[in-house]
C-alpha positions as CSV (number, residue, x, y, z in Angstrom):
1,X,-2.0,-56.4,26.4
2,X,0.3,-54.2,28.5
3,X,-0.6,-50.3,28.6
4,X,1.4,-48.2,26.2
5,X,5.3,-48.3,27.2
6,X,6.4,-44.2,27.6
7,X,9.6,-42.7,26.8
8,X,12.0,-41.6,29.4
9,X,13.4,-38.8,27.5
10,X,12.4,-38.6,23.8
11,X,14.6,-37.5,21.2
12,X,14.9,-33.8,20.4
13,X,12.0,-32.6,17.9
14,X,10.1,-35.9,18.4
15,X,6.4,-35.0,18.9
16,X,5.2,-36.2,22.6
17,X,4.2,-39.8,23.1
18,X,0.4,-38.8,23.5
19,X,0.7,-37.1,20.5
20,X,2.6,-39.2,18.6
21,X,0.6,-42.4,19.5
22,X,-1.8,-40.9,18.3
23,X,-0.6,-40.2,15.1
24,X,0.1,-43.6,14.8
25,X,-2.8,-44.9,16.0
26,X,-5.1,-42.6,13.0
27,X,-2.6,-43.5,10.5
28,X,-3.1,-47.2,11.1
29,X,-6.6,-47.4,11.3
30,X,-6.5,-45.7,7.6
31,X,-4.3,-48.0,6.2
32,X,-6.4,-50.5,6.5
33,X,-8.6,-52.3,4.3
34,X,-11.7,-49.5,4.3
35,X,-14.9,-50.9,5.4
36,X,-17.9,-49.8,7.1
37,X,-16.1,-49.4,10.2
38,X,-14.2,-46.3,8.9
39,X,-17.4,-44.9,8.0
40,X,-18.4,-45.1,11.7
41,X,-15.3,-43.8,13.0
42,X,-14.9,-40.9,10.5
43,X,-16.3,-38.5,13.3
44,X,-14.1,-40.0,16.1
45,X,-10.9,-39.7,13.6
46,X,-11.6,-36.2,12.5
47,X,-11.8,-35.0,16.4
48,X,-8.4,-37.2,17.1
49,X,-6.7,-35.3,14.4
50,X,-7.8,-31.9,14.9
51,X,-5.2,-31.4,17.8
52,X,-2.3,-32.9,16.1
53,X,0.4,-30.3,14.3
54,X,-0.5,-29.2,10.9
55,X,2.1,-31.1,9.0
56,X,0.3,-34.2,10.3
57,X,-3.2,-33.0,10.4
58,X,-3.4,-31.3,7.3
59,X,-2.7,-34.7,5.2
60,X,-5.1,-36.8,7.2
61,X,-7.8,-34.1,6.7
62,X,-7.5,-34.5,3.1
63,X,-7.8,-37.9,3.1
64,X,-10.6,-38.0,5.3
65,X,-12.2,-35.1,3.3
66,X,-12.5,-37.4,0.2
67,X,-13.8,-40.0,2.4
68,X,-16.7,-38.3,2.3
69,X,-16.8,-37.6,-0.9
70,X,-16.0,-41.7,-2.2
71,X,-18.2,-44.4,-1.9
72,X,-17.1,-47.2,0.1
73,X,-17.2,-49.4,-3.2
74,X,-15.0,-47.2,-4.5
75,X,-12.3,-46.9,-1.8
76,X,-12.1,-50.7,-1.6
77,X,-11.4,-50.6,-5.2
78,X,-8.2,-48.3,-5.1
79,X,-6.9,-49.7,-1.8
80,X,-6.2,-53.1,-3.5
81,X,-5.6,-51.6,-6.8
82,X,-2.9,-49.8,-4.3
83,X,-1.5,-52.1,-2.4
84,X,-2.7,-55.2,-3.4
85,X,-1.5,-54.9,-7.1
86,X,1.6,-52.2,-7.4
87,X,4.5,-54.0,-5.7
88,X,6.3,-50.8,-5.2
89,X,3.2,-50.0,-2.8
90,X,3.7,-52.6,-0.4
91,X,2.7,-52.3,3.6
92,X,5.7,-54.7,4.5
93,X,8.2,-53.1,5.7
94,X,11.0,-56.3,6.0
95,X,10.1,-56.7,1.9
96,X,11.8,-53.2,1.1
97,X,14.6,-54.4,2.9
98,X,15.1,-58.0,2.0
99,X,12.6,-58.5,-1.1
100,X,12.1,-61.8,-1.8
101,X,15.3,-63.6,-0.5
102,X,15.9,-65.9,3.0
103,X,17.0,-62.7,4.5
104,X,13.0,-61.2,4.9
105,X,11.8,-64.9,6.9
106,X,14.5,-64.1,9.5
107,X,13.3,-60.3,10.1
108,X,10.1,-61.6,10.1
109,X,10.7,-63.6,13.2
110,X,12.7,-61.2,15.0
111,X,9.9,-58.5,14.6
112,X,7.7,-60.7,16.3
113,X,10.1,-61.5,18.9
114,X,10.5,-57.8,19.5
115,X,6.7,-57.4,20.0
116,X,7.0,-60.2,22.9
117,X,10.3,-58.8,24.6
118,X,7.7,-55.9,24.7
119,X,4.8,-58.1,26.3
120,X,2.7,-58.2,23.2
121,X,1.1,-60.6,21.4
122,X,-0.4,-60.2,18.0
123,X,-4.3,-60.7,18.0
124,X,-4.1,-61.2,14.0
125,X,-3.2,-62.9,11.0
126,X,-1.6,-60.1,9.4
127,X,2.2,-60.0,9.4
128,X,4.0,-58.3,12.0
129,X,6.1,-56.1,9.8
130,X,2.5,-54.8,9.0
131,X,2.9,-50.9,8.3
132,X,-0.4,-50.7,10.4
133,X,0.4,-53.2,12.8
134,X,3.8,-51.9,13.5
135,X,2.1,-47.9,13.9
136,X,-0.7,-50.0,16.2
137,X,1.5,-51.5,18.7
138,X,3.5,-48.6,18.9
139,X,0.3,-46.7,19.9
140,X,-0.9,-49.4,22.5
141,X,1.9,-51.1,23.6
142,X,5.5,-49.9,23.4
143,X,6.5,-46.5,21.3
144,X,10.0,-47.1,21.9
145,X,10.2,-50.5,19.9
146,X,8.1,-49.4,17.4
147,X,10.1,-46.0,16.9
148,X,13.5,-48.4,16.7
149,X,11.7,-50.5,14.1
150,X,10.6,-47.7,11.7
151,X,13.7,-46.1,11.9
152,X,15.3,-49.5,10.8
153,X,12.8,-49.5,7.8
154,X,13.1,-45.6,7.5
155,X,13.9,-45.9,3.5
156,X,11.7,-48.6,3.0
157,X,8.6,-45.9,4.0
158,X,10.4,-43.3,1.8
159,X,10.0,-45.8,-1.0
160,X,6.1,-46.1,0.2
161,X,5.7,-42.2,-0.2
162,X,7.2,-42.1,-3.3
163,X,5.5,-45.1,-4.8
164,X,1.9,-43.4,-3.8
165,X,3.0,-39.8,-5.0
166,X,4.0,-41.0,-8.4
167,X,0.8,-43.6,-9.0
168,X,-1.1,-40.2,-7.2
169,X,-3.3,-42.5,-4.6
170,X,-4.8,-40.7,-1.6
171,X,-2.6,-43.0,0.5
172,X,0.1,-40.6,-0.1
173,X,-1.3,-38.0,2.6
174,X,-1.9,-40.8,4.7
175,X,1.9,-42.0,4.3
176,X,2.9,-38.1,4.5
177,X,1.4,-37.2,7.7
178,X,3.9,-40.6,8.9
179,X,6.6,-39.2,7.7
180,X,5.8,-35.9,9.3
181,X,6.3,-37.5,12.5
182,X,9.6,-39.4,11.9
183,X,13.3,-37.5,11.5
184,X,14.8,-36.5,8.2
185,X,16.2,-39.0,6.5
186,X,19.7,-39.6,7.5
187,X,22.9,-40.0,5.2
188,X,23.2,-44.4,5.3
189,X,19.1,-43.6,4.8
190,X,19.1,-41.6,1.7
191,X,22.3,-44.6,0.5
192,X,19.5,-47.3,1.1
193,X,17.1,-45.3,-0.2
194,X,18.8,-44.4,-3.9
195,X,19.6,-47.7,-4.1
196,X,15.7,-48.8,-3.8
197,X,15.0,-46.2,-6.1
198,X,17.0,-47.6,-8.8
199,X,17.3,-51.3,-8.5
200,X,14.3,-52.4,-6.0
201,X,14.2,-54.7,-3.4
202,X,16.7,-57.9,-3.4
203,X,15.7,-60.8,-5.5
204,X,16.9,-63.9,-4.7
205,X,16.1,-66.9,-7.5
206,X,17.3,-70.1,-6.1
207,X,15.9,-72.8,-4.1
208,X,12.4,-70.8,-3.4
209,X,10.8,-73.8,-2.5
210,X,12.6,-74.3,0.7
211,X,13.0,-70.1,1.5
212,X,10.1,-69.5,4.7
213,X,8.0,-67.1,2.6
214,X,7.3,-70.3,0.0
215,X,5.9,-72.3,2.8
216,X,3.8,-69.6,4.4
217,X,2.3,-67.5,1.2
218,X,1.6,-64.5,3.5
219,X,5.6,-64.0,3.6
220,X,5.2,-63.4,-0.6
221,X,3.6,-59.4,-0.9
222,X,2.8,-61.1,-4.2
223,X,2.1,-65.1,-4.1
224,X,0.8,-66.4,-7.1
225,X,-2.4,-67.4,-5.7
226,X,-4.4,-64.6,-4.7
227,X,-4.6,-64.7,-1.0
228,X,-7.5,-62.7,1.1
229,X,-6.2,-61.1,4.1
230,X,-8.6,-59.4,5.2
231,X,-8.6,-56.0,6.8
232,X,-5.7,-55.5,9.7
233,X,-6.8,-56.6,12.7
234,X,-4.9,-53.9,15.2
235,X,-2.8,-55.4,17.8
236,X,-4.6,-55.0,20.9
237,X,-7.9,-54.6,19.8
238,X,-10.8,-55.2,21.9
């Protein structure tokens, strides 16, 4: 895996790529499946976001704060009664976008191929529309392609937000201190983003059995057969 791509001139009001990665890189690791491993790194995530601005810090402190407070049991509980169950809670980004149509196997595939244009390889099964996968490779590999592909999905998170706010999971602060480090939502966004609001993702009802996500169950947010994933395996990890 390549070092971390910098920006030559970031865009106005954009935190700085140190920053900003990692932003990423604490948001990522806690939207992932919680295991014993977050315990272990609670110190080492409290001291990466102590420096970060308050609009992002304040969030993550919260949600580390009740860490503490929640046994692991517990957390493991609400994260798939989160984002395993509520479809409106869903980590894939290309799903907000295309729901389940032919449209979502395509971006699938040309997220990937955007990964390797960048000289990175996923070291995972997850999917690389991944909400944590995307913020991972952004923080080790290339900020710019993984700014480009959030902004691409920028109503699709909005939808996230709002999804945890109203069902009043912790994820929320988690998701909010993301948004803190994105722009506003821009006019076409808020479009897209009223138009999730109201009628969901696409639907598409014929010939499923041939569409890519039918083949590969991990293409469905929801396949009919529950399917483990496991936690997210970050890109780049040791």
């Amino acid at each position: 895996m390549p070092g971390r791509r910098r920006s030559a001139g970031a865009p106005a009001g954009r935190l700085d790529d140190g920053t900003l990665a990692t932003a990423w890189q604490v948001v990522s690791l806690l939207l992932d499946y919680p295991t014993e491993e977050l315990l272990y790194r609670r110190p080492l995530l409290e001291s990466a976001v102590a420096p970060l601005p308050a609009p992002v810090a304040d969030p993550l402190r919260r949600f580390l704060a009740g860490v503490d407070s929640t046994s692991l049991g517990e957390l493991q509980r609400e994260y798939v009664e989160t984002f395993d169950i509520t479809r409106r809670c869903c980590l894939y980004l290309t799903y907000f976008a295309h729901g389940d149509t032919r449209k979502r196997g395509l971006a699938l595939v040309q997220v990937k191929q955007a990964y390797r244009r960048a000289g990175a390889e996923l070291d995972t099964d997850e999917l690389p529309d991944h909400l944590g996968v995307v913020l991972e490779f952004g923080a080790t590999a290339d900020l710019e392609v993984a700014w480009r592909l959030l902004q691409d999905h920028r109503a699709g998170v909005e939808v996230l937000r709002i999804a945890l706010a109203d069902k009043g999971s912790r994820w929320h602060d988690v998701v909010c201190a993301l948004v803190a480090t994105l722009p506003a939502l821009r006019g076409d966004d808020e479009e897209q983003l009223a138009a999730l609001v109201a009628a969901g993702p696409p639907s598409e009802d014929v010939g499923l059995d041939t569409q890519p996500y039918a083949l590969d169950p991990r293409l469905n947010p929801r396949p009919t057969e529950p399917t483990d994933l496991g936690p997210t395996i970050p890109v780049g990890a040791p």
